[in-house]
C-alpha atoms as an extended CHARMM CRD file, in Angstrom:
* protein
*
       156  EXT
         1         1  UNK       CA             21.2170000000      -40.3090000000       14.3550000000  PROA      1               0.0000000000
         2         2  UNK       CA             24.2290000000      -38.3430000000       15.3290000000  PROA      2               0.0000000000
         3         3  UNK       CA             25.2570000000      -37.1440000000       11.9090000000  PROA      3               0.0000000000
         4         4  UNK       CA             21.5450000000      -36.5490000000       11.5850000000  PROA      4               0.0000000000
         5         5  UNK       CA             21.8980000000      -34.0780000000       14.4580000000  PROA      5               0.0000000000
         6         6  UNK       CA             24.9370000000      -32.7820000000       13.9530000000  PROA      6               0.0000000000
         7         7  UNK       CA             23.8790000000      -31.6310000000       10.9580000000  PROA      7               0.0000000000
         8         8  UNK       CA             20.1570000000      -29.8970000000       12.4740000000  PROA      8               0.0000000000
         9         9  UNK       CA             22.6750000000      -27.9890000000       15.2550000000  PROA      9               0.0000000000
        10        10  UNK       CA             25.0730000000      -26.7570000000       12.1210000000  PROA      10              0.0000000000
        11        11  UNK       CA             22.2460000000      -25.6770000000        9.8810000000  PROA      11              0.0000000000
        12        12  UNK       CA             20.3410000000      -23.6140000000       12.7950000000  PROA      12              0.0000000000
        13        13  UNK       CA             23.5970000000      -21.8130000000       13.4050000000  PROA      13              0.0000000000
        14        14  UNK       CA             24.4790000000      -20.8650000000        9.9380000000  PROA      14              0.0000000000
        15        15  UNK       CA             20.6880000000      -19.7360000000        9.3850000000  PROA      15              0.0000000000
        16        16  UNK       CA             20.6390000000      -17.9050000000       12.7010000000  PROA      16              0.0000000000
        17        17  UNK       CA             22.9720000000      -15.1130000000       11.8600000000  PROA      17              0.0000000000
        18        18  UNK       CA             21.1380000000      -14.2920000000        8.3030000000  PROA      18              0.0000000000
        19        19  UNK       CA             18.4020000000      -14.2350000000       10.0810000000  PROA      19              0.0000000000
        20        20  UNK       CA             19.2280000000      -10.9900000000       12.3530000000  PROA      20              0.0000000000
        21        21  UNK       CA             20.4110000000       -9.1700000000        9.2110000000  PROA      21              0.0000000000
        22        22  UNK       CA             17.2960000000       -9.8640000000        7.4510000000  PROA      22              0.0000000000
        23        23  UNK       CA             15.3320000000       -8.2900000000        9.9210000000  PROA      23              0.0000000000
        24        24  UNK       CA             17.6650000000       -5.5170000000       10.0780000000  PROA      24              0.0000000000
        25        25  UNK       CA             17.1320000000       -5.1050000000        6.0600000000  PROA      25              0.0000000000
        26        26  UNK       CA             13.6300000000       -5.3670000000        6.1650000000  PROA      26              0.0000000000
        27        27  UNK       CA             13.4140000000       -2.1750000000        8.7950000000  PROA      27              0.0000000000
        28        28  UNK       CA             12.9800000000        0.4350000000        5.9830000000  PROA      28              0.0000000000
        29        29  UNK       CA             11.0650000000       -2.1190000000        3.8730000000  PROA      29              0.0000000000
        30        30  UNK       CA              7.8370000000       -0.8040000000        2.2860000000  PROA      30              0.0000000000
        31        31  UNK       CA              5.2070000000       -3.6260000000        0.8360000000  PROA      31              0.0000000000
        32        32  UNK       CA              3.7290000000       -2.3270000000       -2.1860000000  PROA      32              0.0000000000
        33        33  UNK       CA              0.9700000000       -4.1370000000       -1.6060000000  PROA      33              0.0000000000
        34        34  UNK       CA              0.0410000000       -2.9050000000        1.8720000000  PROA      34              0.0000000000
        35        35  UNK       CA              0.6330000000        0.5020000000        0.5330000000  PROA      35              0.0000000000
        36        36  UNK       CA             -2.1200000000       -0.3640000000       -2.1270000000  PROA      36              0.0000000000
        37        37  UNK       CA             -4.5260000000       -1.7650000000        0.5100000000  PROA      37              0.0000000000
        38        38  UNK       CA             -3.9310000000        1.6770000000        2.5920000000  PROA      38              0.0000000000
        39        39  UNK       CA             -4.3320000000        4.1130000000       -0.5620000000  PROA      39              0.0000000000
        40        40  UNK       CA             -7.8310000000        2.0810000000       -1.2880000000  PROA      40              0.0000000000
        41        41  UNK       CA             -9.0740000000        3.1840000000        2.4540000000  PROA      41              0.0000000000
        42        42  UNK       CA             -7.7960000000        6.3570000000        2.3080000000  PROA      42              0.0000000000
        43        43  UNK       CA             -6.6200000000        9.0150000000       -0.9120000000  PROA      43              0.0000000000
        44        44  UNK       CA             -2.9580000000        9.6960000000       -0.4440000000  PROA      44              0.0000000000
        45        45  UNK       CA             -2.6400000000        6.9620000000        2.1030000000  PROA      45              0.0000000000
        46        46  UNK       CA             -0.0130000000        4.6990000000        0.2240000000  PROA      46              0.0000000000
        47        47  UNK       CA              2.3090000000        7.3240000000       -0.4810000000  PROA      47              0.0000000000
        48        48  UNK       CA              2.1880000000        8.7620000000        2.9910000000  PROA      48              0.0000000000
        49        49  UNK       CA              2.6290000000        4.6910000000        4.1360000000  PROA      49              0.0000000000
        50        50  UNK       CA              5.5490000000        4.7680000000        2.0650000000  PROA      50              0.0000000000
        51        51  UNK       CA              7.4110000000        7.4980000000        3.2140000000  PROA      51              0.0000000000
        52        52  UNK       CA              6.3450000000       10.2110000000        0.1870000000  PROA      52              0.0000000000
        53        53  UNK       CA              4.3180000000       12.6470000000        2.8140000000  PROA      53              0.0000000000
        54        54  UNK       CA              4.8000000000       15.6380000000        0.3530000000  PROA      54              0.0000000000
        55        55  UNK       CA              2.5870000000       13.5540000000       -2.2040000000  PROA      55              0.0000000000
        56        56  UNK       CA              0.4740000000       11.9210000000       -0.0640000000  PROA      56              0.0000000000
        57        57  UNK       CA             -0.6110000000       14.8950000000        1.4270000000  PROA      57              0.0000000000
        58        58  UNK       CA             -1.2800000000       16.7660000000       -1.9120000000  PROA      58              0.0000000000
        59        59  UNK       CA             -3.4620000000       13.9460000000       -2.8330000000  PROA      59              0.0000000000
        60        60  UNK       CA             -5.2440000000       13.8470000000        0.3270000000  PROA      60              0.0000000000
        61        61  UNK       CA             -5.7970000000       17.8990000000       -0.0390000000  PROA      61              0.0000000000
        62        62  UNK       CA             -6.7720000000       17.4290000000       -3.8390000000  PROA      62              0.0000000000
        63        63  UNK       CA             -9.3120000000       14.8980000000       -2.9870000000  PROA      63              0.0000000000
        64        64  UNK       CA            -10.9750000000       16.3610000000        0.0440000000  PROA      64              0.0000000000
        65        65  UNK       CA            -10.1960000000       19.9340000000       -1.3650000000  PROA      65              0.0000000000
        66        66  UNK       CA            -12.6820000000       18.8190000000       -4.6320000000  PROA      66              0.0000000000
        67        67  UNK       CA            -15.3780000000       17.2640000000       -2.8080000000  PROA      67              0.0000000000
        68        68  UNK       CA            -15.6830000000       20.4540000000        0.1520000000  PROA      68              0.0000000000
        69        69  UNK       CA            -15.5080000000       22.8360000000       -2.9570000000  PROA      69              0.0000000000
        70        70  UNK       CA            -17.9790000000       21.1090000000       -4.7560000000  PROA      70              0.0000000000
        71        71  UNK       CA            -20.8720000000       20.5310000000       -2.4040000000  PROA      71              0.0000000000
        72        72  UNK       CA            -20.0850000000       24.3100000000       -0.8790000000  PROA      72              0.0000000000
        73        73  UNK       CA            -20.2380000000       25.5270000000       -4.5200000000  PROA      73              0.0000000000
        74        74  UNK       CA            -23.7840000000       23.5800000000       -5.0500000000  PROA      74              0.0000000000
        75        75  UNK       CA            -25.0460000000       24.2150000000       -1.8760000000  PROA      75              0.0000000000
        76        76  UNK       CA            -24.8260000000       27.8350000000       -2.1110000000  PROA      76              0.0000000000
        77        77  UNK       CA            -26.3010000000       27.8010000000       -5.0830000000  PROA      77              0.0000000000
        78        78  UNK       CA            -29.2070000000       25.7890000000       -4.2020000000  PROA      78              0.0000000000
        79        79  UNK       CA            -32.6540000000       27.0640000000       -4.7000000000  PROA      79              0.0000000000
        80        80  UNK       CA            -36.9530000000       26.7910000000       -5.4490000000  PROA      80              0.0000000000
        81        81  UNK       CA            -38.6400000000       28.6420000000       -7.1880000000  PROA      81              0.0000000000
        82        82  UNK       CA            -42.3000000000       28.1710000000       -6.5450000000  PROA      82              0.0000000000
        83        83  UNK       CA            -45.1900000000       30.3420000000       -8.5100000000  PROA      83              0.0000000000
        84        84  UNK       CA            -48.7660000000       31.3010000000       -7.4990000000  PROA      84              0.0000000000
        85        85  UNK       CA            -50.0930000000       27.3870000000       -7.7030000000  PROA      85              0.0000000000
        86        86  UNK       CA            -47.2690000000       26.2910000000       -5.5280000000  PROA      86              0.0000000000
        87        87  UNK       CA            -45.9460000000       24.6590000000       -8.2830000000  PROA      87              0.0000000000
        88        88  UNK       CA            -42.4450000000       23.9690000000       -7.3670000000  PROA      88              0.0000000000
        89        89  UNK       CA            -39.0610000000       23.4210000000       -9.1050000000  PROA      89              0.0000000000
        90        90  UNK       CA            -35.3430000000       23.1420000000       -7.9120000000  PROA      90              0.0000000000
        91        91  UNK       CA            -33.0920000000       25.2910000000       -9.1550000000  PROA      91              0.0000000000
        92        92  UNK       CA            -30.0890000000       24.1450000000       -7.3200000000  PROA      92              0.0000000000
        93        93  UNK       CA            -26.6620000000       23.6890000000      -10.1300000000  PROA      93              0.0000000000
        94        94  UNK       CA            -25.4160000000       20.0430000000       -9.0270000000  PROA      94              0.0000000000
        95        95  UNK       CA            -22.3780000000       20.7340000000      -11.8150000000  PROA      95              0.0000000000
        96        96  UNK       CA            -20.1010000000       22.1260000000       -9.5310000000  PROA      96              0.0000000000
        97        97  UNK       CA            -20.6550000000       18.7210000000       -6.3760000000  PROA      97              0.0000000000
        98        98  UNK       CA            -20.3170000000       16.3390000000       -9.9330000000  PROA      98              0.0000000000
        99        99  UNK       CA            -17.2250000000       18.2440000000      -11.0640000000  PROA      99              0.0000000000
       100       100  UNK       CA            -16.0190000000       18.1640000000       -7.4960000000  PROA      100             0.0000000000
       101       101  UNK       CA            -16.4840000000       14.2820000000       -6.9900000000  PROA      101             0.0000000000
       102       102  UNK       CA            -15.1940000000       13.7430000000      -10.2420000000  PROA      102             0.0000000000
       103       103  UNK       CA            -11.8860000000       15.3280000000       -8.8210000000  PROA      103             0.0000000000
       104       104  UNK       CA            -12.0120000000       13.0060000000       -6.0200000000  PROA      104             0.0000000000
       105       105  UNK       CA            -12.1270000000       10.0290000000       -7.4070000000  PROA      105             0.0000000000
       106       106  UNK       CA             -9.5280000000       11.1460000000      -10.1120000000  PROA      106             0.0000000000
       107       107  UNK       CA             -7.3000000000       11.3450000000       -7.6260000000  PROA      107             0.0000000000
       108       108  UNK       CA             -7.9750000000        8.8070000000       -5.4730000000  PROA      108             0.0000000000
       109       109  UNK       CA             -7.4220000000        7.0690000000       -8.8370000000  PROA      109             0.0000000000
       110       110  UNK       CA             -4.2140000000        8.1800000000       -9.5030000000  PROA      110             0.0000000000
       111       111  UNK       CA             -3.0530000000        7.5610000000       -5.7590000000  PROA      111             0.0000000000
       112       112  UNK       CA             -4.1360000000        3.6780000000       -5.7460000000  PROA      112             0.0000000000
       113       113  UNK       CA             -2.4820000000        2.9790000000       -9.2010000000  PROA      113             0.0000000000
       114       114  UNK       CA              0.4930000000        5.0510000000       -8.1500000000  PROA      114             0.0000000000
       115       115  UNK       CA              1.0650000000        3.6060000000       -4.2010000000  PROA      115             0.0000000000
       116       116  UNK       CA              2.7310000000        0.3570000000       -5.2250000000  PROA      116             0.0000000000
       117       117  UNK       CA              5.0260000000        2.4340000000       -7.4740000000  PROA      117             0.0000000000
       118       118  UNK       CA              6.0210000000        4.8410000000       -4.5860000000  PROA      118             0.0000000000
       119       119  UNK       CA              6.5660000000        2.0500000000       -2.3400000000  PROA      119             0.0000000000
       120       120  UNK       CA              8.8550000000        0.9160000000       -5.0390000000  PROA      120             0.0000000000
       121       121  UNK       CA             10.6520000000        4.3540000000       -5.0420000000  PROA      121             0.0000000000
       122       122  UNK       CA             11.3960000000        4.2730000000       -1.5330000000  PROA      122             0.0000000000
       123       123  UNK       CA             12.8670000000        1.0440000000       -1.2220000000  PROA      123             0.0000000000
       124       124  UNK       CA             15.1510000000        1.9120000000       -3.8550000000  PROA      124             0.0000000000
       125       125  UNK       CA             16.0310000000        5.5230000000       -2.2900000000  PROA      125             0.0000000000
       126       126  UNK       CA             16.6560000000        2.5920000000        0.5920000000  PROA      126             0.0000000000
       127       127  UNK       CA             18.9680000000        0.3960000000       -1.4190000000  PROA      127             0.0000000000
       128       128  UNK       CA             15.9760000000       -2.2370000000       -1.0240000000  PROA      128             0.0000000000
       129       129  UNK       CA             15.5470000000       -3.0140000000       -4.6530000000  PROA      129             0.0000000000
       130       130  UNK       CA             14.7550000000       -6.3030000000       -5.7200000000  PROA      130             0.0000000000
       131       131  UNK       CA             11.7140000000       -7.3950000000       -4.4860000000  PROA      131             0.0000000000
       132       132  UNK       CA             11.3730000000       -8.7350000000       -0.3070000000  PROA      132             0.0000000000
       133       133  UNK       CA             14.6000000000       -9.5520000000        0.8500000000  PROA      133             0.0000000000
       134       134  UNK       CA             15.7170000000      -13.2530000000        0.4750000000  PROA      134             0.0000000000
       135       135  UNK       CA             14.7670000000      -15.6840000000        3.4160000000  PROA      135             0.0000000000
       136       136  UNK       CA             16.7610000000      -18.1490000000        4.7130000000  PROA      136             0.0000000000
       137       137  UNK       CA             14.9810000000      -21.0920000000        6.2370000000  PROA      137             0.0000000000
       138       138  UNK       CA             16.1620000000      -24.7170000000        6.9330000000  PROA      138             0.0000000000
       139       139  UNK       CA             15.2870000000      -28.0200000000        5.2420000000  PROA      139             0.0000000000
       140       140  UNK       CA             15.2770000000      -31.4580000000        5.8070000000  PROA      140             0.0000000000
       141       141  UNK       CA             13.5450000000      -34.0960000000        3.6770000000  PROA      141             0.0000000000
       142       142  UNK       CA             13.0330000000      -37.5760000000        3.5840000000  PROA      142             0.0000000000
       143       143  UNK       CA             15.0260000000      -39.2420000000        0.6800000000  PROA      143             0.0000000000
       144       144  UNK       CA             13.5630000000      -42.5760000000       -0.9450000000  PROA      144             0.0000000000
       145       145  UNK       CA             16.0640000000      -44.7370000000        0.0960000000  PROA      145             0.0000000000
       146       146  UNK       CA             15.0700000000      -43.4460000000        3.8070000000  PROA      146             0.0000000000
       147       147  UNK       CA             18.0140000000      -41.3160000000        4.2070000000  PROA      147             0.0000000000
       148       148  UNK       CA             17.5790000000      -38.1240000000        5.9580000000  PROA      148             0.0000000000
       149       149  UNK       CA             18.5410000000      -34.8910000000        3.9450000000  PROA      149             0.0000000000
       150       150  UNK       CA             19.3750000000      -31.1160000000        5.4830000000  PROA      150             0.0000000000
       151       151  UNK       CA             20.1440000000      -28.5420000000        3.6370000000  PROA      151             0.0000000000
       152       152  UNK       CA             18.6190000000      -24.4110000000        3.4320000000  PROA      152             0.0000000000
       153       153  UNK       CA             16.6570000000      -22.4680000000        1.2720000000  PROA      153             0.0000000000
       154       154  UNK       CA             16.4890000000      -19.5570000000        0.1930000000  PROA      154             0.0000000000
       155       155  UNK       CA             13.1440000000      -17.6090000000       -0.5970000000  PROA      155             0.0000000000
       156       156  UNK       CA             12.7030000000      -14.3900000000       -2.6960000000  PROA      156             0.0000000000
């Protein structure tokens, strides 16, 4: 029971100390998945999540930039032309709110396929390659023969 112990108290220290500096790491740590999820809700939105604003916001600007263009472009060309019998047909050109959506979802597109990749870029620019940092965690197990086993492990 005291070995047993002895060994819990020595395992919690040693695991303690990596356990500050992986927090530390993971301060500049961007999840390309999260940066995914964010880019889904919003065009842009996983590169500026990740750090790359300059992209993000060119993305952002492309994709609401295409849509306002288009449905200005169509609205302002909308139009009826009616003859004596009231017999009525819409002239509006809906090309130019298609071409503009079309440039929308291009980009937003582009942005989801490309926000893990950017989160990837900035944890390298980091020195954060490799995946999430390694966790350190304690073990103990039960052993057949009813011995008690302690030990750590290490998660990538």
């Amino acid at each position: 029971m005291t070995r047993t112990l002895l060994h819990l108290i020595v395992t919690c220290v040693v695991s303690a100390a990596p356990a500050a500096a992986q927090r530390e790491a993971r301060i500049g740590y961007k999840d390309p998945g999260t940066a995914t999820l964010v880019s889904l809700a919003i065009p842009g939105g996983g590169q500026l999540y990740s750090g790359e604003t300059g992209r993000g916001a060119a993305l952002l600007g492309v994709s609401l930039g295409g849509v306002a263009l288009g449905v200005s472009a169509t609205v302002s060309s909308a139009g009826v032309s009616c003859d004596e019998a009231f017999n009525c047909q819409d002239d509006t050109n809906y090309l130019p709110m298609a071409l503009g959506y079309a440039v929308f979802l291009g980009s937003w597109i582009y942005g989801v396929i490309d926000a893990d990749d950017s989160a990837q870029r900035m944890n390298a620019r980091r020195g954060l390659v490799g995946g999430f940092p390694p966790r350190l965690s304690p073990v103990i197990t039960a052993d057949p023969q009813r011995a008690t086993r302690m030990g750590l492990s290490i998660r990538f």
